[in-house]
C-alpha positions in Angstrom: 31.1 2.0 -18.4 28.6 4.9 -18.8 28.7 7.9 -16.8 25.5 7.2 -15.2 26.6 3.6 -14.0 29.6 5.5 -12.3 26.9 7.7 -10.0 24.8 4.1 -9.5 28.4 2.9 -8.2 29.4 5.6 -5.9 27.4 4.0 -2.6 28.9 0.7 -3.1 32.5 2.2 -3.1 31.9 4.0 -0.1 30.7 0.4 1.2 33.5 -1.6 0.3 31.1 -3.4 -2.0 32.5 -3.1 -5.2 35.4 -5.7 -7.2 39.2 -4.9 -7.5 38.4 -4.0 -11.2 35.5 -1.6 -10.3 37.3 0.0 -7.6 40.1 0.9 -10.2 38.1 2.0 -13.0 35.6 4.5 -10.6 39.1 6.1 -9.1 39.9 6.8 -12.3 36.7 7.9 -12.9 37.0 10.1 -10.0 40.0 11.9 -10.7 38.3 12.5 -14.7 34.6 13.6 -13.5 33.7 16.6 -11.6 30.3 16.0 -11.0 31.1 12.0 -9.3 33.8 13.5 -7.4 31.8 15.9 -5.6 29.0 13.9 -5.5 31.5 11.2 -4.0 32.5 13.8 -1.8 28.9 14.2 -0.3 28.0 10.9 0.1 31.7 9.8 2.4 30.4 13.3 4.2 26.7 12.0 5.2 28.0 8.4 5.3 30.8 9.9 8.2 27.7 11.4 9.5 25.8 8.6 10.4 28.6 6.1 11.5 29.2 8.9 14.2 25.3 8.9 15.3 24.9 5.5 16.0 23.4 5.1 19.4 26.1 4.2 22.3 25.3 0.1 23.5 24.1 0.2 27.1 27.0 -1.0 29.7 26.5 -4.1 31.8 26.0 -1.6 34.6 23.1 -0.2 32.7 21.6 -3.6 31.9 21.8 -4.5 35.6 20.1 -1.2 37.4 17.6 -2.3 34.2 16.9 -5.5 35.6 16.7 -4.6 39.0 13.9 -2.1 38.6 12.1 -4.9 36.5 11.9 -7.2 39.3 10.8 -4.5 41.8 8.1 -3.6 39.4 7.4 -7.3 39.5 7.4 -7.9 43.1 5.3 -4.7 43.5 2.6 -6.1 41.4 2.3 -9.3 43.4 2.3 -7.7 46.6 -0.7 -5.9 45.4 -3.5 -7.5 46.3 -6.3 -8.2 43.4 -9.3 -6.9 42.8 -11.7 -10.1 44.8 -9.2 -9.3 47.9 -10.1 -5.9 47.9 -13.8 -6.7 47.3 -13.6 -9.1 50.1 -12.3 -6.8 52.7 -14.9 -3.4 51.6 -17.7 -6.2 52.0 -16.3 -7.1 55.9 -16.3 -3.0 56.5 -19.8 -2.8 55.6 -21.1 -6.0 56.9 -21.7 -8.1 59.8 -19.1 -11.4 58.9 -22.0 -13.4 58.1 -23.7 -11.6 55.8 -20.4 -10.1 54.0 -19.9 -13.9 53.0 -23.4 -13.7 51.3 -22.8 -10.7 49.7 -19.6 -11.5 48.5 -20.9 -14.9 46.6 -23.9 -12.6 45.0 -21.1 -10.2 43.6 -19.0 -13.3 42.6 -21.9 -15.1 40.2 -22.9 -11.4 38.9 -18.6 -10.6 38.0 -18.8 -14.5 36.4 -22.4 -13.4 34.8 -20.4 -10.0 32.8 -17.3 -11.8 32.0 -18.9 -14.8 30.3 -20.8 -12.1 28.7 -17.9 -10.0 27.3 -15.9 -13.8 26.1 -19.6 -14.3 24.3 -20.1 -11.1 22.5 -16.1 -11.1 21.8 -16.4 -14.4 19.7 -19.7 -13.4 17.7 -18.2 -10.4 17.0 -15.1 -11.5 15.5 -15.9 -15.0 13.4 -13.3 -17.6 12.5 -12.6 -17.6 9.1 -11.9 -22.1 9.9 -15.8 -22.6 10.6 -17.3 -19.7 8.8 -17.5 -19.1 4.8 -16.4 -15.1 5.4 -13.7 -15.0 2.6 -15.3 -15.3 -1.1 -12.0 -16.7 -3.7 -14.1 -14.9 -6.4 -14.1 -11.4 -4.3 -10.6 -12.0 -3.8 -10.1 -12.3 -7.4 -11.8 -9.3 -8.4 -10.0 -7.1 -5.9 -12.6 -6.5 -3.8 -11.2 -8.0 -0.4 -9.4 -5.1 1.6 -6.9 -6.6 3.1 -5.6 -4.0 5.7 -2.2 -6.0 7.3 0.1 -8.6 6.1 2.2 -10.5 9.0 5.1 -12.6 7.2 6.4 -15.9 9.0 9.3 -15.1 11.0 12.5 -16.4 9.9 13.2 -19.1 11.8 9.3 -20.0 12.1 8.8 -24.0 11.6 5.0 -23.4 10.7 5.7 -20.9 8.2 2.2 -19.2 9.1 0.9 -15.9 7.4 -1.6 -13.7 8.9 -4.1 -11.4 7.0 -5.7 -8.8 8.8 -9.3 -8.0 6.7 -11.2 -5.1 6.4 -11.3 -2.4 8.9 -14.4 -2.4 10.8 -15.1 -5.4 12.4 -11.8 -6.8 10.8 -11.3 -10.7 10.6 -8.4 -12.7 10.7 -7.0 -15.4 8.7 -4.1 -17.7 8.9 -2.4 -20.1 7.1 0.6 -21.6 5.1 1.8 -21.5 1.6 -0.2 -24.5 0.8 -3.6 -23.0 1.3 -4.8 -21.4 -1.7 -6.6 -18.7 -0.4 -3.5 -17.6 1.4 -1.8 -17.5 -2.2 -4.4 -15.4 -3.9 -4.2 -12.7 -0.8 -0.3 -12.7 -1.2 -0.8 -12.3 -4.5 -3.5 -9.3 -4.2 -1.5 -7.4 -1.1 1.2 -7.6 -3.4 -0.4 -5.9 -6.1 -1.8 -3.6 -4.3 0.7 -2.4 -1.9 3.2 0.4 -3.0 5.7 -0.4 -0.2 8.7 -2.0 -2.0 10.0 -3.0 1.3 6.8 -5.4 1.7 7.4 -6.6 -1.6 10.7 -7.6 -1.6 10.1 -9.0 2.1 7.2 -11.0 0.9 9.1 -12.3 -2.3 11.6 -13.6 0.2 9.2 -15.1 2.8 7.7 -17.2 -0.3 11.3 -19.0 -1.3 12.0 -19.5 2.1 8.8 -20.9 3.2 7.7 -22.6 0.1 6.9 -26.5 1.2 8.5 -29.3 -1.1 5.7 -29.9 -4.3 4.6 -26.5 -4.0 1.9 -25.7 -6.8 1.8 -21.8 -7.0 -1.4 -20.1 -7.8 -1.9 -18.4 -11.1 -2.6 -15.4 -9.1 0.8 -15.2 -7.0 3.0 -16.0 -10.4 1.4 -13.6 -12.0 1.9 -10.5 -9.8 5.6 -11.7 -9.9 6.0 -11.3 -13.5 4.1 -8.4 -13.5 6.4 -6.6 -10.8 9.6 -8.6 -12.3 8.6 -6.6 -15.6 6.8 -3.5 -14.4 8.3 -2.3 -11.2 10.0 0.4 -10.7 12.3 -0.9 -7.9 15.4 -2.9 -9.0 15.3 -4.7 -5.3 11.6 -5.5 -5.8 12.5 -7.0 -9.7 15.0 -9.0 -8.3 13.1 -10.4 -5.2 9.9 -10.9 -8.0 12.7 -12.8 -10.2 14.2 -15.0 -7.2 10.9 -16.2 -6.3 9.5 -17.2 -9.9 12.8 -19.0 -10.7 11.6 -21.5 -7.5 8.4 -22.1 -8.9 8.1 -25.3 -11.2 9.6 -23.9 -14.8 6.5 -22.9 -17.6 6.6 -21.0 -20.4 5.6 -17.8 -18.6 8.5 -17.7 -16.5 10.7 -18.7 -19.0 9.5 -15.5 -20.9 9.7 -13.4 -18.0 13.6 -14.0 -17.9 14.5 -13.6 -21.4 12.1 -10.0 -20.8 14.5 -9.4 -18.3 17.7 -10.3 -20.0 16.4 -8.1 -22.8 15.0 -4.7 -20.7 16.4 -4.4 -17.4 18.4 -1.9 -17.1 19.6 -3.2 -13.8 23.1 -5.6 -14.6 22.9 -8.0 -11.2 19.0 -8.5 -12.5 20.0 -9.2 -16.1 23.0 -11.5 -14.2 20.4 -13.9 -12.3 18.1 -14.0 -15.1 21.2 -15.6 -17.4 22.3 -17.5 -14.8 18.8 -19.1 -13.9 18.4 -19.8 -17.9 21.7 -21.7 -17.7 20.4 -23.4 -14.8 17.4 -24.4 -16.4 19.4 -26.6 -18.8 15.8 -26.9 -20.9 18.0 -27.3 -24.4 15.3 -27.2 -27.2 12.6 -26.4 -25.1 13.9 -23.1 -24.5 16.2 -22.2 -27.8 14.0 -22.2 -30.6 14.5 -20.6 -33.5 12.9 -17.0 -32.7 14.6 -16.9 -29.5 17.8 -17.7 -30.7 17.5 -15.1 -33.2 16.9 -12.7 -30.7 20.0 -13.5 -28.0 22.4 -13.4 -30.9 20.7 -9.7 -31.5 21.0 -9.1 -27.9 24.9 -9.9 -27.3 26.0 -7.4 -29.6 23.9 -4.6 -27.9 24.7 -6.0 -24.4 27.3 -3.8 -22.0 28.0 -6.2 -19.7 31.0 -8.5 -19.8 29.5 -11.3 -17.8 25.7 -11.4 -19.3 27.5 -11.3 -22.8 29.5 -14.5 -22.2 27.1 -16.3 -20.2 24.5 -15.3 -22.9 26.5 -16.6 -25.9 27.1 -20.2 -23.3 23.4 -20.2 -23.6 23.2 -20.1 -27.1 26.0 -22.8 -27.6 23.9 -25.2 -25.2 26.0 -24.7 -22.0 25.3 -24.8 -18.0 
């Protein structure tokens, strides 16, 4: 194992997260390199750091006094009487009782007039994407929607609903589910636009948890998978790119952007799912032509890892 594979390693020992045969080879590792030990040494320092941090859970004690000033805060809110109340009783200071009650009607009709108002101009202001041809699919494709939030479906949602906040003045709203089409092609641009990795990988993971049985992906969403599964920086971003594409019904494309993987990513768990997912694939001469095959034997001999070397060469002999 390289020297620079050791330092990739050194959080997961910390973590517990490594095998029995990785944890052997980076203590002996440790005891041979300088540089990882003090490194090592650093990270179990910060790592003891935070663990002592962590914020102390409140008591039940705490929780209760908690609760009890909730419901007095409650209690004081209904006690308080509302705003017609204290209308009422300002109009019965003023004036005699029988013309207080005429009053108070006139002030009633002109409080309906302004709030039907306000629920008027709030609805023309903000139009609903359902009734109203607001979003263009060709502006969308040209990257010129601004799309200025993203809310994912909650994990245990049973609609599965995404929300798209657009533009910034006089913003409007869209929802929908995977199975709209536009809702696909403004995944697709948020995710190419976005630098966040964390939105990426979160929105990669929304898609294979929330994609609906027959789901037909749009050429736009595929794409900016492959693209990041090839392109991006971000190990955790390839590999939520790669776990989504290998959901999507099996093309050429995706088939390519696995062997690209196989072939480039320096990253060994990425290299590991695309091998496995090829295996899974089972596609026999769809997928091993001659060119390809060519290429994996060339591949084995460079490859470092023990588990993408074997599973490679099961590939090539036609195994799942």
């Amino acid at each position: 194992m390289k020297h620079e594979k050791y330092k990739e390693l050194l959080e997961l020992n910390i973590l517990n997260e490594l095998t029995d045969k990785e944890q052997i080879e980076m203590e002996n590792h440790l005891l041979e390199c300088s540089e990882c030990s003090s490194e090592y040494s650093q990270l179990k320092k910060m790592y003891s750091v935070l663990t002592k941090e962590a914020p102390e859970l409140p008591t039940d004690n705490d929780l209760l006094n908690a609760r009890t000033r909730l419901f007095n805060s409650i209690n004081n809110e209904i006690e308080e009487p509302n705003f017609i109340e204290k209308l009422k009783k300002l109009l019965e200071s003023i004036f005699p009782k029988q013309y207080s009650i005429a009053f108070g009607g006139l002030t009633l009709i002109l409080v309906g007039f302004f709030v039907g108002y306000l629920i008027f101009n709030t609805s023309q202001s903000e139009p609903n994407l359902f009734t109203e041809n607001v979003i263009d699919l060709d502006k969308i494709d040209k990257g010129e929607v601004q799309i200025s939030k993203v809310n994912l479906p909650q994990i245990f949602s049973e609609k599965g609903e995404y929300e798209f906040k657009i533009g910034d003045e006089k913003p409007v709203i869209y929802k929908g589910t995977l199975n709209d089409e536009i809702v696909q092609k403004l995944l697709a641009a948020a995710f190419k636009e976005t630098d966040n990795p964390g939105f990426k990988i979160q929105t990669a993971k929304s898609i294979k948890e929330f994609m609906p049985k027959g789901f037909n992906p749009d050429a736009k969403i595929k794409e900016a998978f492959i693209h990041s599964l090839k392109t991006d920086e971000n190990p955790g971003v390839r590999k939520g790119a790669l776990q989504a594409l290998i959901n999507f019904p099996y093309d050429d494309k995706i088939r390519d952007a696995l062997l690209y993987t196989l072939d480039n990513d320096e990253n060994a768990s990425n290299r590991i799912d695309a091998i496995n997912a090829l295996l899974a694939m089972n596609l026999g001469s769809q997928l091993i032509n001659d060119s390809i095959k060519t290429k994996l034997e060339k591949d084995i001999t460079n490859e470092e890892n023990e588990v993408v070397k074997f599973r490679t060469a099961k590939l090539l002999l036609g195994g799942k």
